[in-house]
N, CA, C and O atoms as a CHARMM CRD file, in Angstrom:
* protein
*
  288
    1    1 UNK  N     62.38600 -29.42800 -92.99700 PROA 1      0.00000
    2    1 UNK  CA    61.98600 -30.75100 -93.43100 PROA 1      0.00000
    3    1 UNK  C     62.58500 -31.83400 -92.54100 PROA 1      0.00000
    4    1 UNK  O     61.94400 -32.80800 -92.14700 PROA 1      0.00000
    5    2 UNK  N     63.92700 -31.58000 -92.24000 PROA 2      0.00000
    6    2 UNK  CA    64.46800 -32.62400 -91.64300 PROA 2      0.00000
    7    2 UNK  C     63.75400 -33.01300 -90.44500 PROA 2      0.00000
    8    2 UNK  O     63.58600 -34.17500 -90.07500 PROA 2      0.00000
    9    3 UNK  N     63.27400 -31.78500 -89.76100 PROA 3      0.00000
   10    3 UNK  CA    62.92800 -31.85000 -88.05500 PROA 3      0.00000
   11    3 UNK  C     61.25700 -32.70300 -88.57400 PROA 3      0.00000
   12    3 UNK  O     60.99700 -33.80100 -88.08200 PROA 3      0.00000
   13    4 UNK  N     60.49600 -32.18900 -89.34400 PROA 4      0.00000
   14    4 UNK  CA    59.58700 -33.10800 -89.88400 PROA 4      0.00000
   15    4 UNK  C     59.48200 -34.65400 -89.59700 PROA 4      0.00000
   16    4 UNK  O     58.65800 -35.32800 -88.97900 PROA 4      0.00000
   17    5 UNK  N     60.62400 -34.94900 -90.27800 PROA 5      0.00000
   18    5 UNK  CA    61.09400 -36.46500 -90.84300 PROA 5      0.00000
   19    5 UNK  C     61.53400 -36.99100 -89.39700 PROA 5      0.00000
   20    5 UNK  O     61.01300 -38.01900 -88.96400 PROA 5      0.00000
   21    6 UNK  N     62.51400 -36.27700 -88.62700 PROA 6      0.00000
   22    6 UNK  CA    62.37200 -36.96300 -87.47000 PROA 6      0.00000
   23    6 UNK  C     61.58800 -36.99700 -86.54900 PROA 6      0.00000
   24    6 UNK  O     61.70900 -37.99400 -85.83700 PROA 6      0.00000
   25    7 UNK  N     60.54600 -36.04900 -86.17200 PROA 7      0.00000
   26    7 UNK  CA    59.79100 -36.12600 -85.33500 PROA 7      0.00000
   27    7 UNK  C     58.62700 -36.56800 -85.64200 PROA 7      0.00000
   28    7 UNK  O     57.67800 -36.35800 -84.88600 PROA 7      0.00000
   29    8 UNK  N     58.45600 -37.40100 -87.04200 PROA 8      0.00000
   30    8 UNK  CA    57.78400 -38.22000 -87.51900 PROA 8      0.00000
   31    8 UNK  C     58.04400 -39.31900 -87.29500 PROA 8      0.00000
   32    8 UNK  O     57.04200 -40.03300 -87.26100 PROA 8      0.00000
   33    9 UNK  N     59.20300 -39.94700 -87.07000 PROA 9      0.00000
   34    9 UNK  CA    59.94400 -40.97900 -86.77400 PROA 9      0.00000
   35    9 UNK  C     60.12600 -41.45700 -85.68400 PROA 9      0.00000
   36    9 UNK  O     60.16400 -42.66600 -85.45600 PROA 9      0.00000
   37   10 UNK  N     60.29400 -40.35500 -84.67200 PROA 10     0.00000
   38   10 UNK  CA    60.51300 -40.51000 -83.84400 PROA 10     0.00000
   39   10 UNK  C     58.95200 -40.74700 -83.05300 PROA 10     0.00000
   40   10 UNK  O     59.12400 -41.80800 -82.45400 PROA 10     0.00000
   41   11 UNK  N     58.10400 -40.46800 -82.88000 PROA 11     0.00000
   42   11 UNK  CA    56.63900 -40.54300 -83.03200 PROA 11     0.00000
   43   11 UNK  C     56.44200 -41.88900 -83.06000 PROA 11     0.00000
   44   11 UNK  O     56.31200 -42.53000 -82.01700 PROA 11     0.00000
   45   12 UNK  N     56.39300 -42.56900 -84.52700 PROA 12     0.00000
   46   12 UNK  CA    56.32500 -43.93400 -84.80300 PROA 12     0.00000
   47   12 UNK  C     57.39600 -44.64200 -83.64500 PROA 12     0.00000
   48   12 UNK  O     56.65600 -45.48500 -83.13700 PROA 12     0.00000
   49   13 UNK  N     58.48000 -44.74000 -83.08000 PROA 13     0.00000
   50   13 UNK  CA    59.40900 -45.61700 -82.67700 PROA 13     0.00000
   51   13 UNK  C     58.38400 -45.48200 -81.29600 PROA 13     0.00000
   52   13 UNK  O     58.26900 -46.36600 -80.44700 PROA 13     0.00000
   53   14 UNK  N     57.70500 -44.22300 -81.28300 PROA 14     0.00000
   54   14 UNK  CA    57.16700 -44.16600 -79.64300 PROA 14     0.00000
   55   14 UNK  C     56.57800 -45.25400 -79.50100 PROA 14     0.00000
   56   14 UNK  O     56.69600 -46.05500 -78.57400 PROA 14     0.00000
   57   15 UNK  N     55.77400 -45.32800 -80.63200 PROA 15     0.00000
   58   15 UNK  CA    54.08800 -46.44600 -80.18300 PROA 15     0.00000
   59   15 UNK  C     54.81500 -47.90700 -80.51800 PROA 15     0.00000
   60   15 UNK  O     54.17500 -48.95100 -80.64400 PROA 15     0.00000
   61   16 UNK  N     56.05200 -47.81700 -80.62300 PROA 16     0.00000
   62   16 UNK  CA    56.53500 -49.36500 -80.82900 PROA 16     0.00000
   63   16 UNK  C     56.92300 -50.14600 -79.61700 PROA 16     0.00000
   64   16 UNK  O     58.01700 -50.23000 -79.05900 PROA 16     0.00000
   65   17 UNK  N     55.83000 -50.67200 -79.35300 PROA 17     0.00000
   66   17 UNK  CA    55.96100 -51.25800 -77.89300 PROA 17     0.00000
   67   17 UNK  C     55.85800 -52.73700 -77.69200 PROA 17     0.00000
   68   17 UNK  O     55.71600 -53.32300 -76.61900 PROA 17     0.00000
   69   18 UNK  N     55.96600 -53.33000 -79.08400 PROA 18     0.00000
   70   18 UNK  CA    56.38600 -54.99800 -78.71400 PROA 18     0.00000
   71   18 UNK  C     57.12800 -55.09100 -80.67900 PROA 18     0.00000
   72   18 UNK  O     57.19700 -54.12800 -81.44100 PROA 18     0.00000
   73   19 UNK  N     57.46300 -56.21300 -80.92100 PROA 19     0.00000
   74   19 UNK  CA    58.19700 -56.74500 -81.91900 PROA 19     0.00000
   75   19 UNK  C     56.23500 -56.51200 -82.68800 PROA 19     0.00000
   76   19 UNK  O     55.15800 -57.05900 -82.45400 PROA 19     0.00000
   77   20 UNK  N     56.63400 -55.58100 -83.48200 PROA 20     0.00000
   78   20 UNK  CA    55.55400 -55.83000 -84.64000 PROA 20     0.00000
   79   20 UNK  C     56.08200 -55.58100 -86.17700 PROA 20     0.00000
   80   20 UNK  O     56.62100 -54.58000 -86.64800 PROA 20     0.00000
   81   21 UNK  N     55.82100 -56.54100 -86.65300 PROA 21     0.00000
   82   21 UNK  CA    56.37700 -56.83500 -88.11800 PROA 21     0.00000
   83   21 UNK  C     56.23900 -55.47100 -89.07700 PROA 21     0.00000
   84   21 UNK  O     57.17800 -54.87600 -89.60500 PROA 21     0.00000
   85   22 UNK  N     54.66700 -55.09900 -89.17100 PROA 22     0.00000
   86   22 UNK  CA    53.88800 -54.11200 -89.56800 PROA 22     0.00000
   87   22 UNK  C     54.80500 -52.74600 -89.62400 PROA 22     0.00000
   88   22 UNK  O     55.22700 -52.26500 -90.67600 PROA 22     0.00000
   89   23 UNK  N     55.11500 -52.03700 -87.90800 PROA 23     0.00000
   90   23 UNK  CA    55.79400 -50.90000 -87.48400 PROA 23     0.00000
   91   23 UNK  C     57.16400 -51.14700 -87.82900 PROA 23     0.00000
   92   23 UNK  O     57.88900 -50.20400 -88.14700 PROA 23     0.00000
   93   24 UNK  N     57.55500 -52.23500 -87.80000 PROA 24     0.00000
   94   24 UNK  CA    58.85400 -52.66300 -88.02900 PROA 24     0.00000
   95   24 UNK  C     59.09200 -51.97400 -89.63900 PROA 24     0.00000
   96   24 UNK  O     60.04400 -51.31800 -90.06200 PROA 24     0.00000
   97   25 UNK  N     58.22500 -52.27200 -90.10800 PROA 25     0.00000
   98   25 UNK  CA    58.53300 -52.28000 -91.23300 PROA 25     0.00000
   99   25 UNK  C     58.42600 -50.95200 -92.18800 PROA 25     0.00000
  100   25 UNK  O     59.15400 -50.59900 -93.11600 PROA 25     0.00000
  101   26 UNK  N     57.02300 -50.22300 -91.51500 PROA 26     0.00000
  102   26 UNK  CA    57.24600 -48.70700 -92.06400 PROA 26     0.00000
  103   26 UNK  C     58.44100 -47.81500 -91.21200 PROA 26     0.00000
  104   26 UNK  O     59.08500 -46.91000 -91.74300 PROA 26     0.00000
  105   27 UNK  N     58.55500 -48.10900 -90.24300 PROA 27     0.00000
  106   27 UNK  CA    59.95000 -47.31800 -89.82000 PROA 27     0.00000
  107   27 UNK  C     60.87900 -47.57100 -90.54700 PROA 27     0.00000
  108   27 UNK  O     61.58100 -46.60300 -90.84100 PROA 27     0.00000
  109   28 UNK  N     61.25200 -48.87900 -91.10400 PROA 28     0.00000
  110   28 UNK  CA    62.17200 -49.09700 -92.54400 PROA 28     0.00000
  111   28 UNK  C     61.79400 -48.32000 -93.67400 PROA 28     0.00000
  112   28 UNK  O     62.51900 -47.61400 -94.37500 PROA 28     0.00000
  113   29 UNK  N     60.55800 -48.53700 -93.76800 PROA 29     0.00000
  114   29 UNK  CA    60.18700 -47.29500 -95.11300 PROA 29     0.00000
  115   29 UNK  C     60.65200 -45.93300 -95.34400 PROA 29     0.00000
  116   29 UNK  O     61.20700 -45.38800 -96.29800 PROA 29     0.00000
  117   30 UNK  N     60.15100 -45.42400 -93.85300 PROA 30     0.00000
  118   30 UNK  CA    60.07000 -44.36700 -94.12700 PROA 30     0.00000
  119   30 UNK  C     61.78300 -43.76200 -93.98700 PROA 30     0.00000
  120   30 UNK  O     62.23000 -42.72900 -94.48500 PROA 30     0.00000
  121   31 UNK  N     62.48600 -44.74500 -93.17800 PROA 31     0.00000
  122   31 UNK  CA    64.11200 -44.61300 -93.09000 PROA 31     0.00000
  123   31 UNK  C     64.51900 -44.20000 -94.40700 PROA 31     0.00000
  124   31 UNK  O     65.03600 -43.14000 -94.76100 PROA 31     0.00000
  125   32 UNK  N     64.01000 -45.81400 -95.46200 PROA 32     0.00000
  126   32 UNK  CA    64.36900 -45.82200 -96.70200 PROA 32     0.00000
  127   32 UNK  C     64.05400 -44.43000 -97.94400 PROA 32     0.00000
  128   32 UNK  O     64.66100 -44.18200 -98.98600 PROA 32     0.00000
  129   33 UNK  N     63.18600 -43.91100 -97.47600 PROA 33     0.00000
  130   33 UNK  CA    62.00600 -42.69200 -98.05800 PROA 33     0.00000
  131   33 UNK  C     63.22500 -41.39400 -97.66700 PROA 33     0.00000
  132   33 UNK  O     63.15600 -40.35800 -98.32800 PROA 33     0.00000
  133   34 UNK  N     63.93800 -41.47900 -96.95400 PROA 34     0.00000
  134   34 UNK  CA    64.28400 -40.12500 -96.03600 PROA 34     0.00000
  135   34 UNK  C     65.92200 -40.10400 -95.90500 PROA 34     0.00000
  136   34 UNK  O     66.75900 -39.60800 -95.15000 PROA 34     0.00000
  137   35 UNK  N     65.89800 -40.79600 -96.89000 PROA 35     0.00000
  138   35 UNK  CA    68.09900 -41.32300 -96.69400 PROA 35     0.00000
  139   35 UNK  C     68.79200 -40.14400 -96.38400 PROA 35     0.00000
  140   35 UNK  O     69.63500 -40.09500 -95.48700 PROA 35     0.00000
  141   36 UNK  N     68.45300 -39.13300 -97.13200 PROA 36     0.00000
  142   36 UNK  CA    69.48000 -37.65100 -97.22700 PROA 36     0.00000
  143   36 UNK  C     69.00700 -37.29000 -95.37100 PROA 36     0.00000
  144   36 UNK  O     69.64700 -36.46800 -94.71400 PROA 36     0.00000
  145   37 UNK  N     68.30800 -37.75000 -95.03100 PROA 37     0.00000
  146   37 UNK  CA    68.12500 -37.73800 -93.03600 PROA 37     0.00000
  147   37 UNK  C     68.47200 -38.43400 -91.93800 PROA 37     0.00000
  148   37 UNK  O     68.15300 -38.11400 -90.79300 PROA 37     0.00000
  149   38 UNK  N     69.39300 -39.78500 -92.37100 PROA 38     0.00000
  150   38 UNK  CA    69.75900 -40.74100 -92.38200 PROA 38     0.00000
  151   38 UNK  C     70.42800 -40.45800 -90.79200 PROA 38     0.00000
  152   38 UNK  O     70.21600 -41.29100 -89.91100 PROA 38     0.00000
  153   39 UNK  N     71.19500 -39.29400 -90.52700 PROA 39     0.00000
  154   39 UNK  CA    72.25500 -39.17300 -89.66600 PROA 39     0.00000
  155   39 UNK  C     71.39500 -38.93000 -88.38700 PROA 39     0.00000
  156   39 UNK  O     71.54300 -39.41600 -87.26600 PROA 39     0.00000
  157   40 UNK  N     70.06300 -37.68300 -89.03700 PROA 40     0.00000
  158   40 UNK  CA    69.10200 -37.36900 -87.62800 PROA 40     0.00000
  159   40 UNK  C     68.26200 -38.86900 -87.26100 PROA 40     0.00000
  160   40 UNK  O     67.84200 -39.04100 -86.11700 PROA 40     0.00000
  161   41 UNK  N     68.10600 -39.69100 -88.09800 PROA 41     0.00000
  162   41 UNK  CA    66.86500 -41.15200 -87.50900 PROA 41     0.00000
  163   41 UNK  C     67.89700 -42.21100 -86.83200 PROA 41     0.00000
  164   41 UNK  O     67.61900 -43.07300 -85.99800 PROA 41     0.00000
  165   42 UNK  N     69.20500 -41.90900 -87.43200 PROA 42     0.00000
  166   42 UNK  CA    70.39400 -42.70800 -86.82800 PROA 42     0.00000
  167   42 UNK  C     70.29100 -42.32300 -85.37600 PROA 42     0.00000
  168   42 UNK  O     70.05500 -43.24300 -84.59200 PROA 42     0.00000
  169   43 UNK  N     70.44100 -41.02700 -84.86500 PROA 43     0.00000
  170   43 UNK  CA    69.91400 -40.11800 -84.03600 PROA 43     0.00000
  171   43 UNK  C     68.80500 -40.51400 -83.07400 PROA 43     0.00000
  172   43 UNK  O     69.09600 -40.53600 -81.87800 PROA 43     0.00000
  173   44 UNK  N     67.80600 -40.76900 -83.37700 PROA 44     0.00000
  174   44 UNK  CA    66.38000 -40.96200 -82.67200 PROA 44     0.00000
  175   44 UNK  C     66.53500 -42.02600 -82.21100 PROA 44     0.00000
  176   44 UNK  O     66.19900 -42.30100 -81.06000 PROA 44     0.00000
  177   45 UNK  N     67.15100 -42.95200 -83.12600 PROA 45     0.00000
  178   45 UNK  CA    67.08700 -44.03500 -82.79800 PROA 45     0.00000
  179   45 UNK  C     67.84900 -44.57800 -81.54800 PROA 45     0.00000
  180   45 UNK  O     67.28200 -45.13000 -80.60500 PROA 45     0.00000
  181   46 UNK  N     69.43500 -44.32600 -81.65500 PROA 46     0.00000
  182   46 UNK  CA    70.20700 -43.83300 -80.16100 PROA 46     0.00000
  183   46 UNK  C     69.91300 -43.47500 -78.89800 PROA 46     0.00000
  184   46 UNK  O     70.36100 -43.81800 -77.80400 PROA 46     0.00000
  185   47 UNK  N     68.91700 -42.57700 -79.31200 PROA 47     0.00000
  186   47 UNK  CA    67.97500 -41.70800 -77.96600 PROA 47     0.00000
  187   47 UNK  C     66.93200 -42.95900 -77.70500 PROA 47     0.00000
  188   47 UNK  O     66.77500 -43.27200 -76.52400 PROA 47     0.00000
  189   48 UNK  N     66.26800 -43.63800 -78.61700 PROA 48     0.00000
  190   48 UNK  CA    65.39100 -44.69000 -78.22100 PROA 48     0.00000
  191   48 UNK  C     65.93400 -45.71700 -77.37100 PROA 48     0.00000
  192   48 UNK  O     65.34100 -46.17200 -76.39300 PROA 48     0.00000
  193   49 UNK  N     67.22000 -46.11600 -77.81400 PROA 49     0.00000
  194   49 UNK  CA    68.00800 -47.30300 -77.14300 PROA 49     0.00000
  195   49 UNK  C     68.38500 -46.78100 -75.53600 PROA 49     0.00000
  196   49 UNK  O     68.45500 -47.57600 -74.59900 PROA 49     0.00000
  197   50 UNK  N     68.61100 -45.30400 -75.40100 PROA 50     0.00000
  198   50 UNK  CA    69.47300 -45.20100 -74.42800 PROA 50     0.00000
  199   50 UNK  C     68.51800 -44.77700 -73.52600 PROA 50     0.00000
  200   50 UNK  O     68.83700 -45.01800 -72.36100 PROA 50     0.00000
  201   51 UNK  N     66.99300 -43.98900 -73.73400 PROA 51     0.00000
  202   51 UNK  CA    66.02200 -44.37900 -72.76500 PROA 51     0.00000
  203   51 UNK  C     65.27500 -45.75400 -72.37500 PROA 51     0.00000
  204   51 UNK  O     64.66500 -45.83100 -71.30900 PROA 51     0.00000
  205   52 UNK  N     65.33400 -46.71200 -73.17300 PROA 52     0.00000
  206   52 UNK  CA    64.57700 -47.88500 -72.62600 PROA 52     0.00000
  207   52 UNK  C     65.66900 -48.63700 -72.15700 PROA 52     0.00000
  208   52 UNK  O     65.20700 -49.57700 -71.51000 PROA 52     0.00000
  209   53 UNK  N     67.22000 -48.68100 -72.17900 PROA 53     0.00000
  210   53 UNK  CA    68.03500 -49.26900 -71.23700 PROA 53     0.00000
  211   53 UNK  C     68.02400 -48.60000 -69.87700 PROA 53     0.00000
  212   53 UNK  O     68.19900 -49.31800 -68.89200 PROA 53     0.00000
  213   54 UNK  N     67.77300 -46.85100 -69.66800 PROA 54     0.00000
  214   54 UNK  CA    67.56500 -46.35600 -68.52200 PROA 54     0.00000
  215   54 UNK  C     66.59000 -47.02800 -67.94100 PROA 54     0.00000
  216   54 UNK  O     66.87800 -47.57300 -66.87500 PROA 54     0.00000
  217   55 UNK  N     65.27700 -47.16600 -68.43800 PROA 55     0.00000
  218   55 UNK  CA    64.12800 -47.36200 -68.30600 PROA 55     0.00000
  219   55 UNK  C     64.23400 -48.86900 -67.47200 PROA 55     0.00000
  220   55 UNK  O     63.70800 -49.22200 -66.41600 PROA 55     0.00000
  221   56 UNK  N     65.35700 -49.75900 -68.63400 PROA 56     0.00000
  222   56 UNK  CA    64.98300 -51.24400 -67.64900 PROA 56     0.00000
  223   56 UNK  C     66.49400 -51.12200 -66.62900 PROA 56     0.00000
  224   56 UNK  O     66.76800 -52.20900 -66.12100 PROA 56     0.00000
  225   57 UNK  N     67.05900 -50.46900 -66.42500 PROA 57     0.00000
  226   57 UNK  CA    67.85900 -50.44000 -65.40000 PROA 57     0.00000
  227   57 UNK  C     67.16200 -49.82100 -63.81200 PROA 57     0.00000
  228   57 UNK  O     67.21700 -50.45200 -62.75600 PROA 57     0.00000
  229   58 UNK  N     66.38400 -48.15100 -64.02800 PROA 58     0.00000
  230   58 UNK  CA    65.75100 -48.18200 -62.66600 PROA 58     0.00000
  231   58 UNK  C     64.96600 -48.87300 -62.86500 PROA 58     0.00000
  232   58 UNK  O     64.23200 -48.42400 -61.98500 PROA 58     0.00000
  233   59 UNK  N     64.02000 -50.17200 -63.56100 PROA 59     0.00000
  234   59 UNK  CA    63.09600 -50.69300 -63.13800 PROA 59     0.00000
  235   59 UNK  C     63.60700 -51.73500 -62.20700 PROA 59     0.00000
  236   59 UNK  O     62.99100 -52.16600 -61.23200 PROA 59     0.00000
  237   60 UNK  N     64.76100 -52.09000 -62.59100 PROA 60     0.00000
  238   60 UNK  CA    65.65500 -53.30200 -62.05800 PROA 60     0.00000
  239   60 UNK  C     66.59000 -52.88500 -60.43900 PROA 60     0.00000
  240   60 UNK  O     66.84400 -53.62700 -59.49000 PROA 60     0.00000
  241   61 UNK  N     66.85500 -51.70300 -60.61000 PROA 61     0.00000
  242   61 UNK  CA    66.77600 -51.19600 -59.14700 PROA 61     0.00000
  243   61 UNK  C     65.86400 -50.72300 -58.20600 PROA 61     0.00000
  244   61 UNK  O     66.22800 -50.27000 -57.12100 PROA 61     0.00000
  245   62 UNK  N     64.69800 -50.80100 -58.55700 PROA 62     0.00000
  246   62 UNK  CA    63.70500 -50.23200 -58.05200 PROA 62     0.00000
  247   62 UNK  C     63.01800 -51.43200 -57.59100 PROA 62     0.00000
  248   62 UNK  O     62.82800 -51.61600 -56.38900 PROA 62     0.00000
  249   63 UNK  N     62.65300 -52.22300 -58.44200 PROA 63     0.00000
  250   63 UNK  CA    61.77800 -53.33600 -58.31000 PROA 63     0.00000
  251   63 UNK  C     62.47200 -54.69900 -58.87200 PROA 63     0.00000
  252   63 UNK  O     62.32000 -54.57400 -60.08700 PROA 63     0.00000
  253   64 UNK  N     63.03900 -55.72900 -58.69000 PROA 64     0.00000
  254   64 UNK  CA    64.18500 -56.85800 -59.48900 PROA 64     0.00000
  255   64 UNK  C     63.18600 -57.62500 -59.33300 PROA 64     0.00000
  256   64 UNK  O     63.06900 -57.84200 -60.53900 PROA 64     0.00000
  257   65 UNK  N     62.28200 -58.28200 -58.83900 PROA 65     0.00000
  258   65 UNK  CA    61.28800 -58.85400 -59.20200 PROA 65     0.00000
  259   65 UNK  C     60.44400 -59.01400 -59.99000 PROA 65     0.00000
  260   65 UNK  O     59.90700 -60.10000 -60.20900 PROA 65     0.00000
  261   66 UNK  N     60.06600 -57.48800 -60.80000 PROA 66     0.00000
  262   66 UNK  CA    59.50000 -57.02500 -62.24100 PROA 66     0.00000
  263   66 UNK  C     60.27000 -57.14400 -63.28700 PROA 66     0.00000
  264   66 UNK  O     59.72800 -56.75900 -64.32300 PROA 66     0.00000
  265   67 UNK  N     61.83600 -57.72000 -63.44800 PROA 67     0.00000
  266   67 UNK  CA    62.50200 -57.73600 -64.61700 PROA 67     0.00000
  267   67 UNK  C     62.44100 -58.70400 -64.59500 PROA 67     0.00000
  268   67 UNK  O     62.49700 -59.45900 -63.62400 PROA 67     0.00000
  269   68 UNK  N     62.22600 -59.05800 -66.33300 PROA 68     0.00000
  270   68 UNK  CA    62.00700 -59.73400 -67.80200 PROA 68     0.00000
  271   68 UNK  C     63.36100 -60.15500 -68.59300 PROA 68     0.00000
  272   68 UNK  O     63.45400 -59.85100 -69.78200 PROA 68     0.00000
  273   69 UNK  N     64.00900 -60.58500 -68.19200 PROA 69     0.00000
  274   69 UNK  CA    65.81100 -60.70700 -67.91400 PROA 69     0.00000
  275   69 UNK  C     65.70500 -61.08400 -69.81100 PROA 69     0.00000
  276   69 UNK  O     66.49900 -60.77700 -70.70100 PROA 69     0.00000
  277   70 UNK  N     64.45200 -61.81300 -69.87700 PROA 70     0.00000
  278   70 UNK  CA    64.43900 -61.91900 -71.62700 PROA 70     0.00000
  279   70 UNK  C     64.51600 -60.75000 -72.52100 PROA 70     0.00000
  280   70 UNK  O     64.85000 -60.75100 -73.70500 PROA 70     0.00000
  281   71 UNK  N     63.93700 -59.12500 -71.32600 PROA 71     0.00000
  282   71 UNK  CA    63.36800 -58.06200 -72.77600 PROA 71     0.00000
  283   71 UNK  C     64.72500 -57.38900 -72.33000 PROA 71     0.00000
  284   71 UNK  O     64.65000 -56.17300 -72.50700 PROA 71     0.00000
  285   72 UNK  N     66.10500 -57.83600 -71.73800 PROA 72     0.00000
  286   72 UNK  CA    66.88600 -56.91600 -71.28500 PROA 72     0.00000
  287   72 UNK  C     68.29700 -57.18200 -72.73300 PROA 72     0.00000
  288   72 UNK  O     69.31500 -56.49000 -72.73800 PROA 72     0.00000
């Protein structure tokens, strides 16, 4: 069940690709829905942060002209 719940979760955080109220908000749900899983979405979520800081760091060595110094 657990691997379920996160790779359900983790799924949803994928397609979250600007500030949307909507996604924002069932990823809270389903957080809220799934507490006793709390430690694995704590989890996903970590892994989310620490690829899109990779993500805008080689973009920023690669190309510094393409960074958004706002989405950093």
């Amino acid at each position: 069940m657990s691997d379920d719940v996160t790779d359900s979760y983790r799924s949803s955080l994928d397609d979250l690709k600007m500030n949307s109220k909507p996604q924002i908000s069932m990823l809270t749900m389903l957080a809220e829905d799934h507490e006793q899983f709390a430690s694995d979405i704590v989890r996903v979520i970590e892994e989310q942060i620490k690829k899109i800081l990779f993500f805008n760091v080689f973009r920023a060595e690669s190309h510094p002209q393409m960074v958004d110094v706002k989405h950093m």
